[in-house]
C-alpha positions in Angstrom: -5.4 -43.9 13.2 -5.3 -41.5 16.2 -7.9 -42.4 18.9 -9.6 -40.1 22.1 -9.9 -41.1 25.3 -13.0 -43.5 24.5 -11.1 -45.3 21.8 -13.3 -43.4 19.5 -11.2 -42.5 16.2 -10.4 -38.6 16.3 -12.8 -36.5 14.2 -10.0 -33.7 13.6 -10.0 -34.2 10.1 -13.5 -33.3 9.6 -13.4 -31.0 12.5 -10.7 -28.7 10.4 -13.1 -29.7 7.3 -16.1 -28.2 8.6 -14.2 -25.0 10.2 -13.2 -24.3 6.4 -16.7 -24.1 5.7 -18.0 -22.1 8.3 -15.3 -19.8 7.6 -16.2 -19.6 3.8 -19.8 -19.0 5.0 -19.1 -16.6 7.5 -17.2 -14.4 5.3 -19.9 -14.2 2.7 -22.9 -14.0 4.5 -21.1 -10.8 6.5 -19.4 -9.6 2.6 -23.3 -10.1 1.2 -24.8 -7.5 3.8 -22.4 -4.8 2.5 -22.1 -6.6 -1.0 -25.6 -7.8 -2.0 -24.7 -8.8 -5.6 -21.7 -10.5 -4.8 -23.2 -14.0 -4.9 -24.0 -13.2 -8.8 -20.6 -12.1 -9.0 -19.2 -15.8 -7.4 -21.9 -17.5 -9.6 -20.6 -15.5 -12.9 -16.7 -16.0 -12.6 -17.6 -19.9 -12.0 -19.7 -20.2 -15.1 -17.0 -18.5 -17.2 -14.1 -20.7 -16.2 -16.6 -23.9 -16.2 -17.5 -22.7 -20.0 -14.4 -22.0 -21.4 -12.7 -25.2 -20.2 -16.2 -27.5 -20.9 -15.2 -26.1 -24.6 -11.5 -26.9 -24.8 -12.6 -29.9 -23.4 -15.5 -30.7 -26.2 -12.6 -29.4 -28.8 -9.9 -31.7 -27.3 -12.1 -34.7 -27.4 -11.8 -34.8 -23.6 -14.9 -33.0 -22.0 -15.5 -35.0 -18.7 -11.7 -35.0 -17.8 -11.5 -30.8 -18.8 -15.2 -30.8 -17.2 -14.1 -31.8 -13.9 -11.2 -29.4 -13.9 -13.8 -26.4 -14.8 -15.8 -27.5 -11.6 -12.4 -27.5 -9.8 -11.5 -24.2 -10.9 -14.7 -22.2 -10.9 -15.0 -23.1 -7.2 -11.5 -21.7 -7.3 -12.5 -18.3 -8.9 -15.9 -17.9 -7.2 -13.6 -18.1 -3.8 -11.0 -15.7 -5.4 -13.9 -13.1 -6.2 -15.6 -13.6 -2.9 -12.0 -12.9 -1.0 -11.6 -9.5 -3.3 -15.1 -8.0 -2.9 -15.0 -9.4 1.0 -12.1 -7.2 1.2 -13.5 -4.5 -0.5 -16.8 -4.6 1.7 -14.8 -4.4 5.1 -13.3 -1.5 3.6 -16.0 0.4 2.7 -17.7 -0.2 6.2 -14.6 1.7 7.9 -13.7 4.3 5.0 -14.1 8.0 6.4 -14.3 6.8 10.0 -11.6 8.2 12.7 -9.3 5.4 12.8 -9.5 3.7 9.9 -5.8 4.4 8.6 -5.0 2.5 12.2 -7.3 -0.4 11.2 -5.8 -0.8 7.6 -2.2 -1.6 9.0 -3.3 -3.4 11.4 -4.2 -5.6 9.1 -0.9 -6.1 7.7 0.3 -9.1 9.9 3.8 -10.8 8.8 6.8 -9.1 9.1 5.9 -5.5 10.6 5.5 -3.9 13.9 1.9 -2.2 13.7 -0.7 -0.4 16.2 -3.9 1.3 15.9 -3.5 3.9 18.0 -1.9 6.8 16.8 1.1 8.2 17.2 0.1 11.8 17.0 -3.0 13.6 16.8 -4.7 17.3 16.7 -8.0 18.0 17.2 -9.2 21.7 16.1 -12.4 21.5 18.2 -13.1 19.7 21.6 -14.9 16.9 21.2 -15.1 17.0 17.3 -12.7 13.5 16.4 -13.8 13.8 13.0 -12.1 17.1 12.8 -8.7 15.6 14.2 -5.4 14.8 12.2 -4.4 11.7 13.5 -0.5 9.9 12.0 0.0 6.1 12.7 3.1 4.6 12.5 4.5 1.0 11.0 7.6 -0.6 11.5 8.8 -3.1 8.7 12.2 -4.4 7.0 11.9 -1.1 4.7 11.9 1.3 7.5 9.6 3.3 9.5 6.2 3.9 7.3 3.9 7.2 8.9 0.3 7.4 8.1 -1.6 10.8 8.2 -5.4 10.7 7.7 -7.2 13.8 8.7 -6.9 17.4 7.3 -4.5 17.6 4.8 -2.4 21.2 6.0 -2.5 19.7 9.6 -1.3 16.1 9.1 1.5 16.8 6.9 2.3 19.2 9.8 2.3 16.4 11.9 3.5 13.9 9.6 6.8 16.4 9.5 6.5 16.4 13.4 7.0 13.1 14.1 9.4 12.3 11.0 11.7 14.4 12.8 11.0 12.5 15.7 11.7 9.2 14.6 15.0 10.0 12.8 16.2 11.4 16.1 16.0 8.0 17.6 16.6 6.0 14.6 19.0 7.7 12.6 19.8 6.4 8.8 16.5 4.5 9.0 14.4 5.3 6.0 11.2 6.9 7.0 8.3 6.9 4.5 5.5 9.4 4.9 1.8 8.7 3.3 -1.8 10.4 3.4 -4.6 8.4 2.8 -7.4 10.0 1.2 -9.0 10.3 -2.6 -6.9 13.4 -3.2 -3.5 13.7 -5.4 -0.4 12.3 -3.5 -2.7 10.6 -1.4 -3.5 6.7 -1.1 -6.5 5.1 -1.0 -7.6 3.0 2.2 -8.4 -0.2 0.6 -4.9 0.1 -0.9 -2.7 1.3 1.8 -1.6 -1.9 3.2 -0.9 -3.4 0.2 1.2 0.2 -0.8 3.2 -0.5 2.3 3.9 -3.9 2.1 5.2 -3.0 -1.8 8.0 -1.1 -0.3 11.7 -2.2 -0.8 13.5 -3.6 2.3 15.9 -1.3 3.5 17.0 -2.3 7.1 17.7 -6.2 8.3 15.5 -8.0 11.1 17.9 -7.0 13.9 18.1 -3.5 12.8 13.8 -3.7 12.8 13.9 -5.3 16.2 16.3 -2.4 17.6 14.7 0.0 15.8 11.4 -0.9 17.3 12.4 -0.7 21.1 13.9 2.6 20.1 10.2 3.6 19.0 8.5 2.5 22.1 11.0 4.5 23.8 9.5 7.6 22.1 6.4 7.1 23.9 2.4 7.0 22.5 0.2 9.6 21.6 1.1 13.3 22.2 -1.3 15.1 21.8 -4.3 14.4 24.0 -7.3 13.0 22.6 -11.4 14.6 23.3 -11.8 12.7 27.1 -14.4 9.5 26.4 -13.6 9.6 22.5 -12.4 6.6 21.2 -10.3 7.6 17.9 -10.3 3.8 17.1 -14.4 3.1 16.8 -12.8 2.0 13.3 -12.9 -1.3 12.8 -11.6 -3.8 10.3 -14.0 -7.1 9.8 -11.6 -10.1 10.3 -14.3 -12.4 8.9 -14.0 -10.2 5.7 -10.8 -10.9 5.3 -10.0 -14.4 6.4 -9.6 -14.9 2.4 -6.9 -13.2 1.8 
């Protein structure tokens, strides 16, 4: 058994233990101020799977042993259901909000190249950021992924922009354009990472890599932002979405 410097036997185990559970309760007491019923919801999707499996337990002749298994997974569910509507929650708090398109790739994390700033932007009146067409950019193994989220005439302007830009640098890499919004051909925030990370692989890790100092090379954002307006106020609530 490992031992600290007092000959003491280290409390690690229980140290990761308990940062499990303060993680579990930090996620739902920050999901519960955006979701108030989402402890009924956690409480319901237990007591279903605990039901049905007490039964084929009491039908099988075997209700302790299919008992324990409905404790085991109706904790497993309630946690499944709290990680959705967490997710859902931090979304909502950042939908509409300049910078939110940034946030939602950002919280892709394995296997893409992401930022929140943007790539491109154009504001049609000083000052206004809620006005401004803004286009992020990703970088994964299917290619180079552009995200508008603004106006719809000006960011697929600028979406067309910087399209052109990108394949000027990186030519015969697939470049994917989206729009996030409610509208048709648009995607929803709460579903554009998960959209992005759906697409097929196109390019290998070395082409990615290569591809992505090519990007840098490009530069940041072009168009000037509003001086002391910070097109990133948008953000994503880790603690929301520690359960994924």
């Amino acid at each position: 058994m490992a031992r600290n410097k007092d000959g003491d036997a280290s409390s690690a185990p229980q140290e990761k233990k308990q940062g499990r559970l303060s993680q579990i309760r930090d996620v739902y007491r920050v999901s519960k101020q955006a979701d108030p019923l989402i402890g009924w919801f956690m409480l319901l999707s237990f007591l279903v799977v605990f039901g049905v499996l007490l039964v084929i337990g009491f039908l099988v002749k075997l209700p302790w042993i299919f008992g324990i298994f409905g404790v085991l997974f109706g904790i497993l569910a309630a946690t499944i259901i709290m990680s959705r509507r967490a997710e859902r929650a931090a979304y909502s708090q950042i939908e509409g909000q300049a910078g939110a398109a940034g946030a939602a790739l950002t919280s892709i994390r394995r296997g893409w190249y992401t930022d929140r700033e943007p790539v491109a932007a154009d504001v049609a009146r000083p000052g206004d950021i809620n006005s401004a067409a803004m286009v992020y950019r990703a970088l994964g193994r299917p290619g180079v992924v552009l995200v508008g989220e603004g106006p719809t005439a000006r960011v697929q302007k600028l979406l067309a922009t910087e399209k052109k830009r990108v394949e000027r640098v990186a030519p015969g890499v697939p470049v994917t354009t989206m729009r996030v919004g409610s509208g048709d051909n648009e995607v929803p925030l709460p579903k554009l990472a998960s959209k992005v990370q759906r697409l097929k692989p196109q390019i290998t890790k070395d082409e990615m890599a290569l591809v992505n100092k090519r990007l840098k090379a490009l530069g940041g954002l072009r168009a000037p932002l509003p001086p002391g307006v910070d097109p990133m106020r948008a953000r994503m609530d880790r603690k929301a979405l520690r359960g994924k």
